[in-house]
N, C-alpha and C positions, 0 to 999 in steps of 0.2 A: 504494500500500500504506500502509497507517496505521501512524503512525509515536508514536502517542498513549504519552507514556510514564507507568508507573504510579504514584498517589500515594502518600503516606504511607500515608493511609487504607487505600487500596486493600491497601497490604503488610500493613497492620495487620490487615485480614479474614484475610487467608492465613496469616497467622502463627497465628490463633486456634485452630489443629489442626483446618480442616476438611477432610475429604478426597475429597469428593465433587464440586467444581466443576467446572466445564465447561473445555476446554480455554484458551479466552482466559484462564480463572484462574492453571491451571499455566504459560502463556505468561508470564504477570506475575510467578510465584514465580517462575519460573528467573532474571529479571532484579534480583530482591533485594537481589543483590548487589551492585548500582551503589547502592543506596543509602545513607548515611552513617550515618542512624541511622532506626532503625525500633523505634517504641514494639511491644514483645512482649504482646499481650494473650492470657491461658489461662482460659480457662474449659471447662467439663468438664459432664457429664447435662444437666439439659434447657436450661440456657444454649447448650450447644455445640451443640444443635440445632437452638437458634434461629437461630447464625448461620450452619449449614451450610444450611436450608432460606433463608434470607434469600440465600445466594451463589450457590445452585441456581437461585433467582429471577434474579438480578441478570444473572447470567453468562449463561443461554438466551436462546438468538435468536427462542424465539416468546414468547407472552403465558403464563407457567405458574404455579401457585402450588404450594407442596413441602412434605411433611413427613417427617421425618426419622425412621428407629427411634428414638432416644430419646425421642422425643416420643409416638412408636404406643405402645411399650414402659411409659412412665410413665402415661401417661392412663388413666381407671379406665373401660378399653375392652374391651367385649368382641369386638368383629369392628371393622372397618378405619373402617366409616360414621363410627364415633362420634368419631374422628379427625379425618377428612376432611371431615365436616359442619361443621369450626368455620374451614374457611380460608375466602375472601372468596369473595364471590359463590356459595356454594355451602348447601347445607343436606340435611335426612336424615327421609324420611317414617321412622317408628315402625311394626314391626310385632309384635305380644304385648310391648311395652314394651321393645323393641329396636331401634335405629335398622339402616337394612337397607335403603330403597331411596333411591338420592342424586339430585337434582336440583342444576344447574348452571344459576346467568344464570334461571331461572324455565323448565326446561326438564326433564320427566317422565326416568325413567330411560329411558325405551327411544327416548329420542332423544341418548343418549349413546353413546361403546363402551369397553369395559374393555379393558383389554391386561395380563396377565401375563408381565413382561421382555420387553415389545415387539410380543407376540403376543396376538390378541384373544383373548376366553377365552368359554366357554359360559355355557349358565345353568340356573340349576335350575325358573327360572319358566316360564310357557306363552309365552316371548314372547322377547326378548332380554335386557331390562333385567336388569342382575344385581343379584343377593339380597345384600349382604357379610356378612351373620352366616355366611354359609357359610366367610368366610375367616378363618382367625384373625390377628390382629395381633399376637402374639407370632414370629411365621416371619417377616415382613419386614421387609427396610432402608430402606425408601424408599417414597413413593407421589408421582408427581407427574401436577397436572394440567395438560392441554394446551388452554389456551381457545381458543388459535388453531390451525391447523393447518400444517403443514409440508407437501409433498409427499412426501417419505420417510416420513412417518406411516403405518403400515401398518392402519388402523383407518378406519373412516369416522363421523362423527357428527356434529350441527347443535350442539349444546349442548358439547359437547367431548369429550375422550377421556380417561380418568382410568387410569395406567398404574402396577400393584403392581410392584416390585421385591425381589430378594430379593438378598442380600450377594454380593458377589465375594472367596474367600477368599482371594486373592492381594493383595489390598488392604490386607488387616488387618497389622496389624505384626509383632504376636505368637501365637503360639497361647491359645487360649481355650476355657474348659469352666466353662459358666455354668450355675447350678439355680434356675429359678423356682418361686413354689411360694405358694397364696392360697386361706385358706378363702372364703366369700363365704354371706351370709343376707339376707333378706329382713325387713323390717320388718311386713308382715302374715305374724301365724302361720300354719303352712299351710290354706287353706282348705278342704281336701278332706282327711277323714282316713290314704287314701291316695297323699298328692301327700308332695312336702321341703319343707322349710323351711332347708336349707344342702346349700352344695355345694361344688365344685373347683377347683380348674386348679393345672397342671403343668408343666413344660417345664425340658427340659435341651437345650441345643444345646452343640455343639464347633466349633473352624474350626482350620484346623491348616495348616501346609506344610510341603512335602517338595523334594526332590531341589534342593538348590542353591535355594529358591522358585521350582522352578519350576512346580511343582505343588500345588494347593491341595484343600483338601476343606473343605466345610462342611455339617453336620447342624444337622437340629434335629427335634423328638419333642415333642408338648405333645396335652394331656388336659384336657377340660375337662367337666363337670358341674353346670349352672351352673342352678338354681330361680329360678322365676319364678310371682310372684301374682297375679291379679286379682280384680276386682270391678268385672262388667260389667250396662250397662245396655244394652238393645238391643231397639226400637220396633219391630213390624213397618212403620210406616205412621201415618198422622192423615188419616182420612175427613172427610166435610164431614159438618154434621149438623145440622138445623133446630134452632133453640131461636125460639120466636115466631115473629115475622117476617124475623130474622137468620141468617144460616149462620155456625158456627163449625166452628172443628176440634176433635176429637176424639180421642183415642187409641184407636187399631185393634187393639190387641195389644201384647204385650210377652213377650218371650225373654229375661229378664236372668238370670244366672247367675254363679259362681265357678269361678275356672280357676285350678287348680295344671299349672304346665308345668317339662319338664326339659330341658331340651338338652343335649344330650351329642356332642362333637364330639373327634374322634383327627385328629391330622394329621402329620404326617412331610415335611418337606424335606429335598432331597439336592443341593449343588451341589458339579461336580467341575470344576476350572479349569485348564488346563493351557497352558505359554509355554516350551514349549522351544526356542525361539530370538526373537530378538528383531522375528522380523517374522511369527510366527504365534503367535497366539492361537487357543484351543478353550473351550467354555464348555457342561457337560451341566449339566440341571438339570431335578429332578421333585419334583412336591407329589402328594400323596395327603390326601384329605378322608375321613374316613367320619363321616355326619353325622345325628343321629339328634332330633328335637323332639317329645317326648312331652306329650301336653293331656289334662286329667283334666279335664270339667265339667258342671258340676253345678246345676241350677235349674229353672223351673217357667213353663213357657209359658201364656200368661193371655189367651187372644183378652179383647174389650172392644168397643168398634163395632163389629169386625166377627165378633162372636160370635153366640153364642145367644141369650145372656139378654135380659130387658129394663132400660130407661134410667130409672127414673122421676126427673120432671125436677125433683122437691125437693129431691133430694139435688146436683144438679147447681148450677156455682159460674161463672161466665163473664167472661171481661173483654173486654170491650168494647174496650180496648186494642192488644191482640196481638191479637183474634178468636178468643181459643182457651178452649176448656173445662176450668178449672184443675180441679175436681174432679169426680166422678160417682160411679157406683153402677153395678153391674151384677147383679140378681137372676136366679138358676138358671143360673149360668155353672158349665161342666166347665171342667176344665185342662188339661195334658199336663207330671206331672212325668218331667225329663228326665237320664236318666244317662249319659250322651256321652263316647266316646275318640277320639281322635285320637294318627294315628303319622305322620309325617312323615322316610320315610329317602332320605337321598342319598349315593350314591360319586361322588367325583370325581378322575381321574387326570390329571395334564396333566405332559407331557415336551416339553423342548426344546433342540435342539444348532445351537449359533452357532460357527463358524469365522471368523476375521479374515487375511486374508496381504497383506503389504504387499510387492509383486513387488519396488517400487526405492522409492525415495524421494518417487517420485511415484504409483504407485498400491497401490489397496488393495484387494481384492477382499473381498466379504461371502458367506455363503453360512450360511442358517437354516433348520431346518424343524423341525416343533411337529406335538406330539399332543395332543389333551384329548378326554374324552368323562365326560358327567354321567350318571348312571340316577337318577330322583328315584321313590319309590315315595312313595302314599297312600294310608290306610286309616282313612277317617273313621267311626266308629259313633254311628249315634243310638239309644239305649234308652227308649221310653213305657211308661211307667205309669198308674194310676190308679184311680180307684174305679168304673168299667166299660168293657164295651167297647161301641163305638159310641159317637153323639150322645146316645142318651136313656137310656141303663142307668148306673145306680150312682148316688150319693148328689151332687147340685149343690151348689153355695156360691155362697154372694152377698159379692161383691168389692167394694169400693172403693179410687178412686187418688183421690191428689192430689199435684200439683205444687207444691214451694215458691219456684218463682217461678228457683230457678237452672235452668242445663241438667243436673244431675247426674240425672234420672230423675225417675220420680213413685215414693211412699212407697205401698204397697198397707197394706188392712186385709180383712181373713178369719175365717171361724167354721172352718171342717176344720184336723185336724190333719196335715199331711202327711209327720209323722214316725212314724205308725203304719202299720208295716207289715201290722196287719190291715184296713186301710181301702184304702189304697194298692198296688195290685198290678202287676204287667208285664199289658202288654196294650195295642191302640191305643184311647186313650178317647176319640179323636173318628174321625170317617172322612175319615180323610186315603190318601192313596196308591189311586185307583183302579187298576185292572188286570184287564181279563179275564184274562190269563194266571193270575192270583194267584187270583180268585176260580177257574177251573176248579181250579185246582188240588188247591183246598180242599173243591169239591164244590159252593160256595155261591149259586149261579149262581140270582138268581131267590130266595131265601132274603131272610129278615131279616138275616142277617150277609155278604149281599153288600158287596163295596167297607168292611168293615169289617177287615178282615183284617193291615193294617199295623202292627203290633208294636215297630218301629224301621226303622232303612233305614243300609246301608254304602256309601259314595262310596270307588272304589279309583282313579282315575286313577292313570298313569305318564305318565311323561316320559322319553325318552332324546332325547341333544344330542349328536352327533360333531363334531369339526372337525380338520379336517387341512390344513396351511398349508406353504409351499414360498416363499422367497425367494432370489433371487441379485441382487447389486448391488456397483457399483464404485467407487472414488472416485481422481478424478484432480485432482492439485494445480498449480495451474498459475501460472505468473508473471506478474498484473496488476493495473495500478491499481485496479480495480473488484471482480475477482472472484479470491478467491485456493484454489478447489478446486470439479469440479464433481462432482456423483453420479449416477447412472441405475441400472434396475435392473426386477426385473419377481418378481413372486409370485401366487403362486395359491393358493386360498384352497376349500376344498372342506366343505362343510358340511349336515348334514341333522337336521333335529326331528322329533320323533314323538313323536304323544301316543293313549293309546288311554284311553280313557271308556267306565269299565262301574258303574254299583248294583245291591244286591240287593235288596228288598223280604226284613224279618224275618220272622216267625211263632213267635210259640210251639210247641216240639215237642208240646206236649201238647195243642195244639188238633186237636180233632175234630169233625166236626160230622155226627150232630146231639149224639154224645155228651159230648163235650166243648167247648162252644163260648164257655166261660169266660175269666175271665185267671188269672196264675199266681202265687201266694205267692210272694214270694222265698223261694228254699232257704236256710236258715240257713247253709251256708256259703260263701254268697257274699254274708254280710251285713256290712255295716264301720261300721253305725253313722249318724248322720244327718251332712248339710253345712248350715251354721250360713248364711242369708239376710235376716237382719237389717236389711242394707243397705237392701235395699227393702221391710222390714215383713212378712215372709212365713215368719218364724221357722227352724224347722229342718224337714228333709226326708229323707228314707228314701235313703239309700247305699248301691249293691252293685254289684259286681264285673262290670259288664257284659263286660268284655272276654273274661273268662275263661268265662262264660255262654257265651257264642260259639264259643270254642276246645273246651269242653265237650260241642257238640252242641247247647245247648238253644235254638236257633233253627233253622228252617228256614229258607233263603235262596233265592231266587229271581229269575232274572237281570230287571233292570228293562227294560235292552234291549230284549227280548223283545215290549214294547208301547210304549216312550216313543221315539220317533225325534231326543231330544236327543244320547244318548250316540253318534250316528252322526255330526251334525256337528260333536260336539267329538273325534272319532279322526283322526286326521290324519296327513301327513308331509307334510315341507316339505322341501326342499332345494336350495343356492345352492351354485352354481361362480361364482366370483368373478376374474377374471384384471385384471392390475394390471400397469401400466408407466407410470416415471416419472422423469423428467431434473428434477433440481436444483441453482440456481448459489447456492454459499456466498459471500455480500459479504463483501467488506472491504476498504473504501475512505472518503475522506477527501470529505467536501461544503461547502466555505464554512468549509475550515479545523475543521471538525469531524470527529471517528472515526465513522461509520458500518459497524452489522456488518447481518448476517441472512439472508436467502434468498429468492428465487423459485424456484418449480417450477411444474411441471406434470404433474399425474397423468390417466392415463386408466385408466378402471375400466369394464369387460365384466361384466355379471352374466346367467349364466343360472340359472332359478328354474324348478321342477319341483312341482307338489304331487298326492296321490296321497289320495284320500278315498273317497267314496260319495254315490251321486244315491239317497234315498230315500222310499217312499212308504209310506200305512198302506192295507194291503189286508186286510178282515175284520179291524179291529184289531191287525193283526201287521206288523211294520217288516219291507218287504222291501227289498231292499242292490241297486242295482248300481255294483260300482267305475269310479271316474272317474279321468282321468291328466290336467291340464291344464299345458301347457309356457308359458313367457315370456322372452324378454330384452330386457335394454337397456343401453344403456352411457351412460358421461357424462365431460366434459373439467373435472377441477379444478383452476384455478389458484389459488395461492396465495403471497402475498408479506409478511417480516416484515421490517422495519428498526429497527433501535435505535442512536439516536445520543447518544452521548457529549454531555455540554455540559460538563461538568468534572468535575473526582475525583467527585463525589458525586451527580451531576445525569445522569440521564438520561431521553430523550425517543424512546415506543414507538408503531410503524406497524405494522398487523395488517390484511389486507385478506384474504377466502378466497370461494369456491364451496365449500358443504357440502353433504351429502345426509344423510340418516337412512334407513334403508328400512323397509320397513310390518314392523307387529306380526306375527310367524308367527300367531299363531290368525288374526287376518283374511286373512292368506293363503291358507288350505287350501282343498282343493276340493272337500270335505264338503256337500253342498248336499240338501232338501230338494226336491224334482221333480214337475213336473206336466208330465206332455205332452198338447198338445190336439191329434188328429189331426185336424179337421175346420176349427177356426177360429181364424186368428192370431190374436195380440194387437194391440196399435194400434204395435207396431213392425215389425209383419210374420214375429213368431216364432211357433212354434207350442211353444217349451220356455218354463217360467216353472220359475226356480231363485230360492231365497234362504239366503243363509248366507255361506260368502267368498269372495275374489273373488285368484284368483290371480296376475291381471294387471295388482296393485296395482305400481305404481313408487315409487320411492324420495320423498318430499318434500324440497324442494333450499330453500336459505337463501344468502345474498348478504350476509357480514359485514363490517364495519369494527370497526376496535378503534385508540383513539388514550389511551396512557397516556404519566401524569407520575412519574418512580420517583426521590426524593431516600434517597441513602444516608448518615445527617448520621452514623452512630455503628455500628461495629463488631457491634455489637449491634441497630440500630434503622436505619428505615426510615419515608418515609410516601409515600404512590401514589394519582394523581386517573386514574382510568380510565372511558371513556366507551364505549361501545358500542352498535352498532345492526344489529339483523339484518330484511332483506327477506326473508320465507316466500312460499314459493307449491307449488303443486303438494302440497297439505295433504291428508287427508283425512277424509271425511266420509262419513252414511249417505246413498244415493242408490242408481241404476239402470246398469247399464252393460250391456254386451252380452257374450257367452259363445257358446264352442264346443263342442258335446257333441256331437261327431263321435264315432262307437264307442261312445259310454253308450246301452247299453238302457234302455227305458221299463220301471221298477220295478216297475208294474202287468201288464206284460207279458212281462217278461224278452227283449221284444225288440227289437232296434238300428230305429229308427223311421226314416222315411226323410228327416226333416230335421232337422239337425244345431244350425242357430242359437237362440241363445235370450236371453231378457231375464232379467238379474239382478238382485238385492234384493240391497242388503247395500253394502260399503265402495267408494269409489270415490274417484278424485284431483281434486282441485280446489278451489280458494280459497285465502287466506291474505291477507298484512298484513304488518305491521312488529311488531317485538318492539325496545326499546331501553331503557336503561339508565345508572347510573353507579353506580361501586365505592369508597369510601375506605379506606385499611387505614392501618393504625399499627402497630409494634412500636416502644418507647418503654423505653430502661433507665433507672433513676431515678437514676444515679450521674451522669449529666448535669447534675443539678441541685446534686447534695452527694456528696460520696464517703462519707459515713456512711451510703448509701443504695444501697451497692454490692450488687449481689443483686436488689433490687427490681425490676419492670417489669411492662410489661402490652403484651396482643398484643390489636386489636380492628378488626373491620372494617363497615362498612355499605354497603349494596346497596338499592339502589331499582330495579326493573323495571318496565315499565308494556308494554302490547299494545294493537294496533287490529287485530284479527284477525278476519276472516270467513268464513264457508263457501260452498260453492258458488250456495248462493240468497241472498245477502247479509245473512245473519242474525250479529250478535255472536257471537263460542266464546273463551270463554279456556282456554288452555292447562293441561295436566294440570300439575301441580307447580310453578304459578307463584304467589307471593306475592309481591306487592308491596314490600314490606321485608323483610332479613333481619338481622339483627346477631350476632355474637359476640362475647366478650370473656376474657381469658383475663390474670390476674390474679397474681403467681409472686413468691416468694421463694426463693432458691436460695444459700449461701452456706457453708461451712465444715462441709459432711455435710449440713445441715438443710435441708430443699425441701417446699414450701407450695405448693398452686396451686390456685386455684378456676376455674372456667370453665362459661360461658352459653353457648347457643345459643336463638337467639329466630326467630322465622317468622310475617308474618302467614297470614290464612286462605287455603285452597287448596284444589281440587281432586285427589283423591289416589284410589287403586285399593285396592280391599280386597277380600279374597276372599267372597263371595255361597253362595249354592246352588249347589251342585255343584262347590266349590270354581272355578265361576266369577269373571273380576275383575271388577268393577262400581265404576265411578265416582260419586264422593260428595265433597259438601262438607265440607272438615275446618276445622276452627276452631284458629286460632294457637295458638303453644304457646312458653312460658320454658321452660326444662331446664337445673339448675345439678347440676355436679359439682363437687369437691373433692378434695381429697390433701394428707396429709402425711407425711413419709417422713424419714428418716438414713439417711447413706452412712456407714459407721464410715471406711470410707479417707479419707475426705474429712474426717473428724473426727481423726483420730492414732490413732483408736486402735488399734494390730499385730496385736494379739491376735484383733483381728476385722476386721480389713481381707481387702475382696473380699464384705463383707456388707451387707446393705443392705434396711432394713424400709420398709413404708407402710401408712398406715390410707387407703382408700378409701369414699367413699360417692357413689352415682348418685340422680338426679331429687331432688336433697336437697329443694324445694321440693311435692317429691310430683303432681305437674305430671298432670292424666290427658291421655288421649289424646281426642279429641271429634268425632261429625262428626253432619252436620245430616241433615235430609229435606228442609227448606225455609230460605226465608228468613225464617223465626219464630225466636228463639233456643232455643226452649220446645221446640219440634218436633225432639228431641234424637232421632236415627236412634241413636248409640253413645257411651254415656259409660265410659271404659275407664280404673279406677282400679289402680294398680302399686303405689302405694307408696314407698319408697326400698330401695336394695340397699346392703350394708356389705361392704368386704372388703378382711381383712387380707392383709398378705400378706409375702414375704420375697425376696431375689434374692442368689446367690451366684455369685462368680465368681472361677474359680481360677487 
């Protein structure tokens, strides 16, 4: 048994009022008292959370990094990302100028897993990875991450596990009733006449106890309303195009537009804690989300290569350089100006009751179980305009772009005005959207306004996620040199997705044909005025009220389903029984005269996987359905081992060794498939089915890590750490071929059960991979080290290098989704006598990242590095003397002070700008009372 007694230093952490440390901590406080004299160091806001996230580090037995409510709480954050994106090894894709999905080690979100107080949590996306703007960072205490893994980890992930916490109010000392309260605006005026330009947030929380403490309750209630600007460029594409005897590129189109968006999120925690005797503990606890992202946008779709018009080549400008076509012309080119909403709603409930009883002195029994379930609703509207309908009706313009040489878009120039609403009318101006169904519909069948009939088009996807979790587990403390307690324990984990995929095709109610087979004036009162496009030289444009056009009647909609057999592979359900048992020995023991702590286990994990779709074919143009059921399981043996040895008060030396898994994306799981059956003649594998789409019988991708860290604790406040890392992948996946059972699927062309069941599929499959490796430096550094006139000052900063050798199943290069190469932060703080300053960067080079596509599909693209500087300054009057206002406490906030856009490519040209996505800065004041 380790006999390590605790230093100066050491008392000196505990003394700093942290109260969150891990047990070895409070093992140390209670022995205090042997010591003679121990310097009392008090610090208070976000010093004090510096040194409770530093002791969170120090004192865990695995590899984690931690951040503390005061630190969620002061950051000019709107959800948890923007937080957690700046601790080491870690960073935060951006999504509508919102950080939202986190990468870990150079590792995509959905090869992580979240856990809310222990238990893994849903998601609102089509996949697992989870969204955090859904969370707000004013309701929790804590977030820590788990780079390594334990076997009592109740989560499974390759990249790590990232676990929200929320207060224990039997912890807190006193009762508490705090009022947050912050306007927040936007540095671009609103760009759409009907969008904000300022907005909210709110919150009141309490924590209270009762009966003798032994009873606790803590709320918390918060509101937010929060505007958001853009100024977006967005390429369809870059064709090749002769010029001479040379190919260049070309601009194929362009979709740029402004986007005023609002986010509006309510959320409610409730945690009730109960300790009526000293060897049982009870722990209920429930979040509610109701989550609402409103998009107003606005702009003018401009084909270009790949339009109508013609190129003549005098006007065209080339560089030889890039190979790309800096400027051009395009004479008799139509447009499509675009009046687009978007609503984005999600509910999310999650409950959860933990019980502790400790029978004697040596055991302890566990026992947890968890509710959560997400509904995510979407309802995307696209509205066309113009000056006719079809290709050849209504009045052309002759276009020109030019690029100036950055990626921020090309500059257009135009003769039409398309702020005259009598030029510019609803209606589809080019023949986009065919559909038999839409033309009988119409009558136009065989007509000159065949396949002209697309007006606008609605994407509704849903999404509903369940998860239902059961844990029982024991822990028994035992008398040995080596190991001083061990754990086991088993849970089951129940879980199901579903998504259903429907569009409408619009129409003008007032189209008739042959009477009516015009487009339609906007109604004056749905008129709001023009949206200002300046940005990219294309002036101002005609503004109205599509949403309410809609709700009104004045569209005809028609299910797109009906003829497109995409919305059939994207409806799906998925669902995973997951059963879990696992023994773990807690070390603590002595090696070569050193204190060694940490754990080995061993987990074993059962999954069986379920997905329930549709095998579909086009018969006469019409999507005919037959439902499909495809089963799977597998299991796997994780061990996992951490050591952390003592070298002196300040010095310690970390061992991290695990088996990971990740399991496949739910969309590529379903079993949604596309269907041919040949009755006559196999294919060259001897099937007579050909499906493509997903593949049910995907397994988990598994990883083989090390982790060897240096962690010096020179100062109460400070910290620095050489950590090294290497993860083996295999079992990855990739597009390829694999084989399939369509036992009981009838043939869709026939509606019936065909008499062989095997068949070859198209779509994801397991196989290939590499090594992924790395090293981390981090700092936390107070400057009163140097001069006590510098008491307050410090800075927190870390750097992260990743690098991969990763292959796919036919030995082709892949690099991983959300990996960059370098990462950096840096976070920069003065804190002293009330007044608190604090600037803070997060840096990423370029990467790979998912962004939503057609059909609110995700689609991976190359994004270009990004700085991202925030700022704060605030007074605590308690912290200041003064009575009269103590318990108050103000801050000026501002976000992307740098104005930082968002960027991602088509190609490896810089010029070849797929999305340049300008934000602006956000400013918000704000105030915090507590009584």
């Amino acid at each position: 048994m380790s006999m390590f007694k605790p230093s100066m230093l050491t008392l000196a952490l505990v003394a700093a009022g942290v109260s969150s440390y891990s047990s070895y901590a409070a093992e140390e406080q209670a022995q205090k008292e042997d010591e003679k004299a121990v310097e009392v160091i008090e610090v208070k806001g976000f010093r004090a959370s510096v040194v409770e996230s530093i002791n969170t580090k120090r004192f865990s037995t695995e590899v984690v990094e931690s951040i503390s409510a005061e630190d969620i709480g002061k950051l000019p954050d709107s959800s948890i990302a923007e937080s957690i994106a700046r601790l080491p090894g870690l960073t935060a894709q951006r999504l509508d100028g919102r950080a939202s999905r986190v990468s870990i080690r150079g590792f995509g979100e959905n090869e992580s897993a979240t856990m809310f107080n222990g238990r893994e949590q849903v998601s609102i996306s089509d996949n697992r990875g989870v969204e955090f703007d859904l969370y707000p960072s004013e309701i929790m205490s804590a977030v820590t991450v788990y780079k390594t893994p334990s076997a009592s980890l109740e989560a499974e992930g390759i990249a790590g596990v990232i676990n929200m916490q929320t207060i224990k109010p039997l912890s807190v000392d006193e009762r508490a009733l705090q009022f947050n309260g912050q306007v927040e605006e936007t540095s671009f005026d609103k760009l759409n006449p009907d969008g904000n330009k300022r907005g909210y947030r709110g919150t009141i929380s309490y924590i209270d106890k009762f009966a003798d403490d032994t009873i606790g309750v803590a709320f918390a209630y918060t509101s937010m309303s929060s505007p958001n600007q853009e100024k977006r460029w967005n390429a369809w594409g870059y064709p090749d195009k002769e010029v001479g005897d040379k190919t260049y590129s070309i601009l194929g189109g362009a979709k740029p537009f402004v986007r005023s968006s609002t986010l509006e999120r309510d959320s409610a925690m409730f945690v009730l804690e109960a300790a009526p005797s000293d060897k049982l503990s009870m722990v209920f606890d429930a979040l509610y989300v109701d989550f609402k992202d409103e998009k107003i946008l606005r702009g003018i779709e401009i084909p270009f290569g790949w339009g109508q018009g013609r190129f003549p080549e005098e006007y065209e400008t080339v560089d030889d350089a890039t190979g790309f076509i800096t400027s051009a012309a395009t004479i008799g080119q139509r447009v499509v100006v675009r009046n687009d909403y978007e609503e984005r709603k999600a509910d999310l409930k999650s409950f959860g009751f933990n019980s502790k009883y400790d029978i004697d002195d040596q055991w302890r029994l566990e026992f947890d179980a968890s509710y959560s379930k997400v509904e995510r609703e979407v309802w995307s509207l696209e509205s066309y305009s113009g000056t006719g309908r079809g290709n050849e009706r209504g009045e052309a313009d002759n276009i020109a772009y030019a690029f100036n040489g950055s990626n921020a878009g090309a500059q257009f120039g135009h003769n039409l005005d398309y702020s005259d609403y009598n030029l510019i009318k609803i209606g589809g101006p080019l023949s986009w959207g065919w559909s038999s169904a839409l033309n009988e519909k119409y009558g136009v069948v065989g007509t000159e306004y065949e396949n002209q009939l697309q007006d606008g088009f609605i994407n509704a996807p849903t999404v509903d996620d369940e998860l239902k979790s059961l844990k029982l587990a024991a822990k028994k403390t035992i008398e040995s040199d080596f190991v001083n307690a061990v754990e086991f324990g088993v849970s089951y984990r129940d879980r199901e997705k579903t998504k259903v995929s429907e569009g409408y095709f619009m129409t003008v109610s007032s189209f008739s044909y042959p009477d009516n087979p015009g487009m339609l004036t906007v109604p004056e009162k749905y008129r709001l005025g023009t949206a200002n496009l300046d940005f990219i030289g294309m002036g101002n444009m005609i503004a109205y009220d599509s949403r309410q056009m809609v709700a009104d009647g004045m569209f005809g909609l028609l299910a797109e389903s009906l003829t497109n057999p995409s919305h059939a592979t994207k409806s799906w359900s998925v669902s995973e029984e997951v059963t879990a048992a696992f023994v773990q020995a807690n070390i603590d023991a002595e090696v070569a005269g050193f204190p060694v702590k940490g754990n080995a286990g061993l987990r074993y994990v059962r999954t069986q996987q379920a997905s329930d779709g549709h095998a579909y074919a086009l018969v006469d143009d019409i999507v005919q359905l037959s439902p499909t059921h495809i089963e799977h399981d597998y299991s796997h043996l994780l061990p996992s081992l951490n050591l952390s040895m003592t070298i002196d008060d300040t010095q310690t030396l970390r061992f991290g060794a695990a088996k990971t898994i990740s399991r496949p994306r739910l969309d590529e799981m379903n079993a949604s498939v596309g269907a041919d059956y040949n009755p006559t003649t196999p294919d060259l594998n001897g099937n007579h089915w050909t499906v493509e789409g997903g593949n049910p019988t995907l397994e988990p991708k598994e990883a083989i890590g090390v982790d060897l860290t240096y962690e010096n604790y020179f100062s109460p406040e400070g910290y620095f750490s050489v950590a090294v890392f290497n993860k083996n992948l295999t079992n990855w996946i990739f597009d390829g071929n694999y084989a399939i059972d369509m036992t009981g699927v009838a043939d869709p062309s026939t509606g019936e059960v065909p008499p062989h069941s095997q068949g070859t599929g198209k779509g994801k499959e397991n196989g290939g991979g590499g090594t992924l490796w790395g090293y981390e430096l981090s700092l936390a550094l107070p400057f009163n080290l140097f001069h006590e006139s510098l008491e307050g000052f410090g800075l927190i900063a870390s750097h992260t290098k990743v690098k991969s050798d990763i292959q796919d199943h036919k030995g082709d290069d892949y690099q991983l989704p959300g990996l960059s190469d370098t990462i950096q932060s840096l976070t920069v703080y003065y804190e002293r006598n009330g007044f608190q300053a604090r600037t803070s960067m997060r840096k990423r080079d370029d990467f790979k990242g998912e962004v939503y596509g057609l059909g609110f599909d995700t689609v991976q693209v190359d994004i270009v590095g990004e700085t991202i500087w925030d700022a704060q300054v605030g007074y605590d009057f308690s912290e200041g003397g003064i009575d009269s206002l103590k318990g108050l406490t103000v801050t000026f906030q501002v976000q992307n002070i740098t104005e930082e856009p968002f960027t991602s490519l088509s190609g490896d040209n810089a010029l070849q700008v797929r999305d340049y996505q300008d934000y602006g800065r956000t400013y918000l004041l704000g105030f915090s009372y507590k009584y």
